[in-house]
C-alpha distance (Angstrom), angle and dihedral (degrees) to the residues before:
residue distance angle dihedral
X1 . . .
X2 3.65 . .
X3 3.83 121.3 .
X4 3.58 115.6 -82.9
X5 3.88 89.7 -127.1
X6 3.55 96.8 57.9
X7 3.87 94.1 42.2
X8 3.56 104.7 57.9
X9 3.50 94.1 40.0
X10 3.53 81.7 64.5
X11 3.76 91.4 53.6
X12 3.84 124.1 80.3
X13 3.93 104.8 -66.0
X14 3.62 94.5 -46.3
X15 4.15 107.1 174.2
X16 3.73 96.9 -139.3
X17 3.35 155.7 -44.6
X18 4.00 133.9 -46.1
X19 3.48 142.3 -64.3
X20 3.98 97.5 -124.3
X21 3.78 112.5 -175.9
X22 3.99 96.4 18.1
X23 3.95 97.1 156.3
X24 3.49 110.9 149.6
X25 3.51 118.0 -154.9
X26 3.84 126.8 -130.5
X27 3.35 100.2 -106.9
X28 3.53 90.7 39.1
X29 4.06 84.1 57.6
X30 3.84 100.8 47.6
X31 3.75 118.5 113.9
X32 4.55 87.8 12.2
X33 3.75 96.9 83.4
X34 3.34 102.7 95.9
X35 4.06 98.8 33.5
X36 4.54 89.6 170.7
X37 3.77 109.0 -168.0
X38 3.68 104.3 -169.7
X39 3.50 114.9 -135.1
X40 4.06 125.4 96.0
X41 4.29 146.9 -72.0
X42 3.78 164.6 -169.8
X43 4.28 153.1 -37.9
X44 3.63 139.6 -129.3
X45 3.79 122.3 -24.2
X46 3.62 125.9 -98.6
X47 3.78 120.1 -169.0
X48 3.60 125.8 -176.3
X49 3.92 155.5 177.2
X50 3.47 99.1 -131.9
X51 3.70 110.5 -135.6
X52 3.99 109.6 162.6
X53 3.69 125.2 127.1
X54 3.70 109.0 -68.0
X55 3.52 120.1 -115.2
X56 3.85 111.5 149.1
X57 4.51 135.8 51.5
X58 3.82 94.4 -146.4
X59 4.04 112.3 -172.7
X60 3.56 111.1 -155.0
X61 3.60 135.4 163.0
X62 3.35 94.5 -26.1
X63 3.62 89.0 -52.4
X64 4.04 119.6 120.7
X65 3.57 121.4 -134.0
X66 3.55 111.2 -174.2
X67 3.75 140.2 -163.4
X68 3.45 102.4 -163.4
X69 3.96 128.8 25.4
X70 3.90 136.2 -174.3
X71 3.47 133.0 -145.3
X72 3.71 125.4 -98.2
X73 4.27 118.5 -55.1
X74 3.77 102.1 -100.9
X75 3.68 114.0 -95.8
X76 3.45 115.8 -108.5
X77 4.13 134.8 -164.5
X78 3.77 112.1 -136.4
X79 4.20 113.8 -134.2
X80 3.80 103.3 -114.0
X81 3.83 110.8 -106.0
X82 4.10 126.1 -140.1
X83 3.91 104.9 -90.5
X84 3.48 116.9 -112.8
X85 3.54 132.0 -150.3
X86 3.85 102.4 -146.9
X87 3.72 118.5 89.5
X88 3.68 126.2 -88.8
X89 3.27 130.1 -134.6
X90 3.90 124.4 -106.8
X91 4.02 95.8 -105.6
X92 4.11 99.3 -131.0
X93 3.53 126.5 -116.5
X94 3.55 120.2 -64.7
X95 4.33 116.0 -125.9
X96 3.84 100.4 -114.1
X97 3.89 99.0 -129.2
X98 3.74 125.8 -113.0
X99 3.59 115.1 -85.8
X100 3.84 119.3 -107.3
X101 3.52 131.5 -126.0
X102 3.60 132.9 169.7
X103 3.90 123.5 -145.9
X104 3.35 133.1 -159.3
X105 4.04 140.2 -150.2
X106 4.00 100.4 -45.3
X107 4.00 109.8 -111.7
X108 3.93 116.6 -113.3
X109 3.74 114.3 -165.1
X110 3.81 126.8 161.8
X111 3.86 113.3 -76.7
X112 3.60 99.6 17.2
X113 3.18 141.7 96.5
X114 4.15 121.4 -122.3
X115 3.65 110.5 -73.5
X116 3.89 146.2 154.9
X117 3.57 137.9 -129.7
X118 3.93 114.6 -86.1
X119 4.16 96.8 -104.5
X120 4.37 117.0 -142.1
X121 3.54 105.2 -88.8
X122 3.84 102.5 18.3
X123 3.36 96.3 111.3
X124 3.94 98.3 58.1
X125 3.63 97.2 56.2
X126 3.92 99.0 52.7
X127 3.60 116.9 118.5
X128 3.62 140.9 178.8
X129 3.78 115.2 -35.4
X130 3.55 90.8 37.8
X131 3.79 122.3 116.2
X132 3.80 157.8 -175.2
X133 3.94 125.2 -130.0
X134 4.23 124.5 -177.2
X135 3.91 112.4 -140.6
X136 3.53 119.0 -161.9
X137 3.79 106.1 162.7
X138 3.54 119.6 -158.8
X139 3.91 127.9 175.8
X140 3.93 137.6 -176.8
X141 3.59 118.2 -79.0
X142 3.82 119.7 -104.8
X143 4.01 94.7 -75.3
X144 3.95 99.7 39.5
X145 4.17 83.8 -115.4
X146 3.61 92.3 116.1
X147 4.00 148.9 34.8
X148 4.49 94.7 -118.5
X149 3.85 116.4 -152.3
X150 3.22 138.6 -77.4
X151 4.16 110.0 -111.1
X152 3.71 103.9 173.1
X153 3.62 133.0 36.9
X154 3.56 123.3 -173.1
X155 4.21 145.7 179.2
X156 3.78 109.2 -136.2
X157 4.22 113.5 -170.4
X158 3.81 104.1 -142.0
X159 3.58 121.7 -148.1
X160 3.88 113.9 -143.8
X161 3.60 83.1 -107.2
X162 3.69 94.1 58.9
X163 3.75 101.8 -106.9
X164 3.54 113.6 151.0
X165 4.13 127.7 -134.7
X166 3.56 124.1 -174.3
X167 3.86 105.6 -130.6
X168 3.95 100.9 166.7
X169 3.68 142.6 5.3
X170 3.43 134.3 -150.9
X171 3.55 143.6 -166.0
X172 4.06 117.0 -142.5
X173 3.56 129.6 177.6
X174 3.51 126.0 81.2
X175 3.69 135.4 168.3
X176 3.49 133.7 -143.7
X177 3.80 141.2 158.9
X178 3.84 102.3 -72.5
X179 3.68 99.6 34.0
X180 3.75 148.6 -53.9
X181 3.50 116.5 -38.4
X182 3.85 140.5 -165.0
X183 3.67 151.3 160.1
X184 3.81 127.1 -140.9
X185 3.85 132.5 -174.9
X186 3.71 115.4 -130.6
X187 4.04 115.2 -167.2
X188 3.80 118.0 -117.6
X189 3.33 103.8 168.5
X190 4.29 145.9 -12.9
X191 4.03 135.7 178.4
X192 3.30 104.0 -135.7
X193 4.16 112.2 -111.2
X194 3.65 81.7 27.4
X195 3.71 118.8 127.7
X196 3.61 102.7 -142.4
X197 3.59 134.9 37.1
X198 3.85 133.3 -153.7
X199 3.88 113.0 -109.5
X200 3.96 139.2 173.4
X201 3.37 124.2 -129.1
X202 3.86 113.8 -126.7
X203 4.01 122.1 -169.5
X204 3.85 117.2 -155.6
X205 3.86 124.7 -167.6
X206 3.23 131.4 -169.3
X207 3.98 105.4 -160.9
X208 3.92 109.7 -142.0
X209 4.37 92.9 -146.5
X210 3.54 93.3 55.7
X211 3.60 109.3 18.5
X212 4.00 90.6 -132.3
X213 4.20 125.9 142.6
X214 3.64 108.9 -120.6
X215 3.48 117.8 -161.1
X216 3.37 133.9 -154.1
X217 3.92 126.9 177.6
X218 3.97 117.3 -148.7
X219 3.83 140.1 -173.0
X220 3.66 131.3 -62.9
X221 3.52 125.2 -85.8
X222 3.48 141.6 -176.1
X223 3.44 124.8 -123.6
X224 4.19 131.3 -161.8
X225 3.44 102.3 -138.6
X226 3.81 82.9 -160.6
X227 3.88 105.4 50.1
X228 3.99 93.0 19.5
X229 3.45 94.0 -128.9
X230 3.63 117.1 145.1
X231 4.13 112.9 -163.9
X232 4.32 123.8 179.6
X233 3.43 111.5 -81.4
X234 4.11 137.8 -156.8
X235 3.84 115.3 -109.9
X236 3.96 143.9 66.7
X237 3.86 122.5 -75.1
X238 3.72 114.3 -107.8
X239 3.95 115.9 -87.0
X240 3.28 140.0 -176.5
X241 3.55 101.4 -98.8
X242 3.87 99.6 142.7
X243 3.85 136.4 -100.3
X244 3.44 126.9 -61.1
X245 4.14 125.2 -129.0
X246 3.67 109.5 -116.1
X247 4.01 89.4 -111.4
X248 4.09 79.2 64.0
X249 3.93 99.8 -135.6
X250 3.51 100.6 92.2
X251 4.25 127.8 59.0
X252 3.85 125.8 -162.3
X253 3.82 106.6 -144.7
X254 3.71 122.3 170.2
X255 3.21 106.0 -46.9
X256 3.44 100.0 -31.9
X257 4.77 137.7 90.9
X258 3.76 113.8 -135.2
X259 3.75 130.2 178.3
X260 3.42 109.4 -123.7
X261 3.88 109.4 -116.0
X262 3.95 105.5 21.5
X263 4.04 94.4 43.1
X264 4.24 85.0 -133.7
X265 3.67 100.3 169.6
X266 4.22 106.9 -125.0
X267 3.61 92.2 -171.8
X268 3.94 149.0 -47.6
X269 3.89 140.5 -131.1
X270 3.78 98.5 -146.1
X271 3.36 122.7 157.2
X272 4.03 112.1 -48.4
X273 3.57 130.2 18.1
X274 3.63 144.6 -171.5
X275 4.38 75.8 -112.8
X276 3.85 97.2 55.2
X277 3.56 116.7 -99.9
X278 3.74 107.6 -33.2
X279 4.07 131.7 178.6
X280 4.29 120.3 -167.2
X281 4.04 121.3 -104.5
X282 3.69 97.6 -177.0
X283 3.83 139.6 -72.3
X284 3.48 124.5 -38.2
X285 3.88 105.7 -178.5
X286 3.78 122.1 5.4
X287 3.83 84.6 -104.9
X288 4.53 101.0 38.0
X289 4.18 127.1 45.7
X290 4.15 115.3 -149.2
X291 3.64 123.9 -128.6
X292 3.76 151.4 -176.3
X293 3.59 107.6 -110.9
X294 4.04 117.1 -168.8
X295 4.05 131.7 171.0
X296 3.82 100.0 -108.6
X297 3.70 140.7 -2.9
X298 3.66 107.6 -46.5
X299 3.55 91.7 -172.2
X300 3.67 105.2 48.8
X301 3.76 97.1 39.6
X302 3.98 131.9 64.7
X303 3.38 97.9 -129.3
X304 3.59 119.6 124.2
X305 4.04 121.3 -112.0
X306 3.09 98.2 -116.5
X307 4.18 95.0 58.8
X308 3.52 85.6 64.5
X309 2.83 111.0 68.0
X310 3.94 115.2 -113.7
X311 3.52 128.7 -148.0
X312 3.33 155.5 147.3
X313 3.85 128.8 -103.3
X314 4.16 139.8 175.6
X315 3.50 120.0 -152.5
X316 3.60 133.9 -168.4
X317 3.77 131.0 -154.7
X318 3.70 91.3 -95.5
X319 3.79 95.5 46.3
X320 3.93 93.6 36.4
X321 4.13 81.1 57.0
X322 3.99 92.9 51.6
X323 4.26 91.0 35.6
X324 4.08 85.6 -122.3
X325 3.43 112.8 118.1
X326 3.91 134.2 159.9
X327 4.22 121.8 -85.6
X328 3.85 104.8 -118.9
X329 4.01 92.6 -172.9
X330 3.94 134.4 -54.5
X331 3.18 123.4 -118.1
X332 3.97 133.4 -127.5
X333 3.84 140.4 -173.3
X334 3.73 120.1 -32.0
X335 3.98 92.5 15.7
X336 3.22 122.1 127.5
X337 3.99 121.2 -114.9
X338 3.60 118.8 -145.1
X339 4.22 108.9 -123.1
X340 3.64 113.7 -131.8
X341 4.32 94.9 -113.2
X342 3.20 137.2 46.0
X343 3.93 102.6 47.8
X344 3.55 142.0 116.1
X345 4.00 145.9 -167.8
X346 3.74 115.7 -107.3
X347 3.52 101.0 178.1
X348 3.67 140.2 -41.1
X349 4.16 111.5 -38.4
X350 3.73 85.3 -4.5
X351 4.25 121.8 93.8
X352 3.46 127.5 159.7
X353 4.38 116.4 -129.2
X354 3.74 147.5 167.4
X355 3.11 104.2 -129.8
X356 4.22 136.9 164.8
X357 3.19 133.0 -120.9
X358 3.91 118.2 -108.5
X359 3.63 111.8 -113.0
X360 3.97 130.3 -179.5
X361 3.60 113.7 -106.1
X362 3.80 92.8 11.1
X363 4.25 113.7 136.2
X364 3.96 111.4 -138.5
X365 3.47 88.6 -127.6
X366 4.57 93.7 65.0
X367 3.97 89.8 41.5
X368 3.61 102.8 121.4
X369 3.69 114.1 -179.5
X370 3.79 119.6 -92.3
X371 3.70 99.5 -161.9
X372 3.89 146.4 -46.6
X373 3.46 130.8 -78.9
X374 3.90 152.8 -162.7
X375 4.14 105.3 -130.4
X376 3.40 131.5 -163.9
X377 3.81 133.7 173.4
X378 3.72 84.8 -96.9
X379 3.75 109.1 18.6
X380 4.24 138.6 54.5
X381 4.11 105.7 -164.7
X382 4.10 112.6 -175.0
X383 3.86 105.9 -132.2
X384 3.66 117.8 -143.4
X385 3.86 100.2 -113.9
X386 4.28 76.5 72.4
X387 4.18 82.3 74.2
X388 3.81 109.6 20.2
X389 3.69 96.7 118.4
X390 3.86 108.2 38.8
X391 3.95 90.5 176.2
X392 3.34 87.4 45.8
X393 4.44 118.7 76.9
X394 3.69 98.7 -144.2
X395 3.63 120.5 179.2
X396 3.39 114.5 158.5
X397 3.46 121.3 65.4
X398 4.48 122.8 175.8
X399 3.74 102.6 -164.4
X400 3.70 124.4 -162.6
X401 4.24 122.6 -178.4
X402 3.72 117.2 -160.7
X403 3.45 116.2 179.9
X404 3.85 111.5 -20.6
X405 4.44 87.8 -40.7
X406 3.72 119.3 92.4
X407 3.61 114.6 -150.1
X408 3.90 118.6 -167.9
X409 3.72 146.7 -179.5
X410 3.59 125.0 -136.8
X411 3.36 124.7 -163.4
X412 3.92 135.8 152.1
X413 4.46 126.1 -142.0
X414 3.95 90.9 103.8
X415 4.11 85.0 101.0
X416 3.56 113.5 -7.9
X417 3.49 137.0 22.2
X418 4.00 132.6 -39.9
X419 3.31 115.2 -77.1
X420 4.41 128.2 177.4
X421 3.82 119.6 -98.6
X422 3.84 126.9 -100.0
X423 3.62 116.9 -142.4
X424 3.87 108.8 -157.5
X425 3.95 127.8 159.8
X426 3.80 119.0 -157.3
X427 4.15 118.3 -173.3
X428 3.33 116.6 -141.5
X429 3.81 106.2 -134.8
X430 3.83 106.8 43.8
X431 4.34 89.2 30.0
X432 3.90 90.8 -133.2
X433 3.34 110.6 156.4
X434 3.71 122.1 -168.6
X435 3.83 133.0 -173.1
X436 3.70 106.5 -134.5
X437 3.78 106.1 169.3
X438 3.95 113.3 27.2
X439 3.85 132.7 -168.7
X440 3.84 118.2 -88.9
X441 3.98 104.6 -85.8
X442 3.56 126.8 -98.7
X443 4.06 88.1 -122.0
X444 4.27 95.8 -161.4
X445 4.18 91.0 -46.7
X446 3.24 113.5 152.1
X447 3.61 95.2 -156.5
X448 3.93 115.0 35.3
X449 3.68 108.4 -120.2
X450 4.02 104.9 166.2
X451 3.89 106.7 112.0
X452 4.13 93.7 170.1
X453 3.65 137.9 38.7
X454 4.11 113.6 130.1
X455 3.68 112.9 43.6
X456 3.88 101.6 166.0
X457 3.79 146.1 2.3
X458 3.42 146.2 175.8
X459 3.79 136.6 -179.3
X460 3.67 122.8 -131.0
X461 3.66 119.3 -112.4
């Protein structure tokens, strides 16, 4: 098998290499299931054999996609040996080979992003590390005066490499008497190898009188990734309920500790404390949540950040019960301040945040974040989904770690105008950093008008 390096840089404009060894442990999975990004989807399914001239060797999940085959090893007849009387030993197991499959020329179409047909038997041998993305891309209209409408919507399964499979289609738009009206499918959850994944159904409406986007969330559904078939399903839509510690029996909502199960409230930053006036970023042990902590109410006063006094601060149960908690280190010019979204735990001491970077003058309600980050109790390291895009102003970046991999989604619209998400995953102990899910390309435009492409992903379990 040919080195990862080499293959994908023979593939499209793959990023980098692989995430080899990517096995997320249980606890290390509890709470990231069901990681919903709301934004829009796909069409009907198309599933096929893929038989186009060959001109890639793709490695992939343990899968081999080859560029070139041979014919069979010629058959040979072994000489017949003396028999022996001694026993032989049992001959062990032979390694059942990788599968084969042979791509063709990747298909470009308008809006998307590079991708291949889904090939038979694909979808069984996924693993962890492996995900699902919707793609709904949507541009300006002719004259940049308006957001245009989504036409397609489609499920991509993403290798950890980041190469693309079309798994379902969709068709969107509909009309009707009061406006324009259609339904997307954003992903809530999939086992990987599984055939079908569980999906809500999300109606959008654009009302003719006012021009507005109504939106109106739906039930799940389930959705055959192989016939693209979506059909009612039991269970409760997705809600924002808070995050889960990676022990899985206790849930950061806003603000607020719960045990899982009875709902008894641990403790609460609301408002106040004995700390200064502190909000959550995400868990910091299985058993204490970090925060900002400032001197007043950033939000309701114009006073810059930095006047208050910024820092960072750990809090047990206990402490988060009395408001006291421990000072983990301020924070001074230049540094970067975690935002209160978009973060997540990656282990013990370690989380991963967006965060912006504390400027004199600057009121906490214009930060924008400047990138994301990798913080420790000592240390703030800039990951490289932060500059993945350089012709591209992203500022908003929803970070999720599974496992020792940090997958995030870039987007701009915190100052400036709309701009599609980036779905990038970066691994934490070899630093390769791979683009799985890319905007929609600019295609010769002299003026980039695409304002939508990814609308939801999750990665299977």
């Amino acid at each position: 098998m040919r080195d990862l390096t080499d293959v994908m840089a023979d593939s499209l404009d793959a990023r980098a290499t692989s995430l080899d060894g990517l096995r997320p442990g249980e606890s290390e999975v509890a709470g990231l299931t069901a990681r919903v990004r709301r934004r829009r989807v796909v069409r009907h399914t198309v599933e096929a054999a893929v038989t186009l001239p060959v001109v890639a060797a793709i490695a992939i999940g343990g899968w081999m996609l080859m560029g070139d085959r041979t014919g069979p090893p010629p058959v040979t007849t072994p000489t017949p040996s003396p028999t022996s009387t001694e026993p032989s030993p049992s001959p062990l197991p032979e390694e059942t080979p990788a599968p084969e499959i042979v791509l063709g020329d990747p298909i470009t179409e308008p809006g998307l992003p590079p991708y291949y047909p889904m090939p038979l038997g694909l979808l069984d041998q996924t693993g962890p590390g492996w995900g699902l993305g919707t793609y709904a891309p949507r541009a300006f209209d002719v004259d940049f005066s308006r957001w245009g409408l989504p036409e397609t919507e489609v499920v991509f399964l993403v290798s950890p490499e980041g190469v693309r499979f079309e798994a379902a289609r969709f068709d969107l738009a509909t009309v009707d008497g009061t406006g324009t009206t259609w339904t997307e499918h954003e992903l809530v959850s999939w086992q990987a190898g599984a055939r079908t994944a569980v999906v809500q159904a999300v109606v959008y409406t654009v009302v003719t009188s006012s021009g507005t986007e109504d939106v109106e969330p739906g039930g799940l559904m389930t959705l055959d990734l192989l016939t693209g078939v979506v059909a009612p399903t039991v269970g409760d839509p997705p809600s924002d309920l808070g995050v889960l510690n990676l022990r899985g029996d206790l849930r950061l909502g806003t603000g607020a500790v719960t045990e899982v199960g009875t709902g008894t409230v641990l403790g609460s930053l609301d408002g106040e404390t004995a700390s200064g006036w502190c909000e959550p970023v995400a868990w910091w042990t299985a058993d204490s949540i970090l925060a900002t902590c400032v001197d007043d109410d950033a939000y309701n006063l114009d006073i810059p950040h930095l006047e208050l006094n910024p820092r960072l601060v750990t809090f047990d149960m206990a402490q988060l019960a009395s408001g006291e908690g421990v000072i983990l280190r301020p924070f001074a010019e230049g540094e970067q301040l975690p935002m209160l979204w978009g973060s997540d735990q990656v282990s013990d001491g370690v989380v991963v945040v967006q965060a912006t970077t504390l400027t004199p003058g600057v009121l906490a309600a214009a930060d924008c974040p400047s990138g994301v980050y990798l913080l420790t109790g000592e240390t703030t390291e800039r990951l490289p989904a932060s500059d993945s895009h350089p012709d591209v102003e992203l500022n908003i970046f929803e970070a999720d770690a599974i496992g020792r991999t940090v997958y995030v989604e870039s987007t701009g619209g915190c100052s400036g105008g709309a701009r599609p998400s980036i779905l990038t995953s970066y691994d934490l102990d070899d630093a390769t950093f791979i683009e799985l899910i890319g905007p929609p390309p600019r295609d010769g435009q002299a003026e980039y008008r695409w304002i939508q492409g990814l609308t939801s992903y999750v990665v299977g379990e």
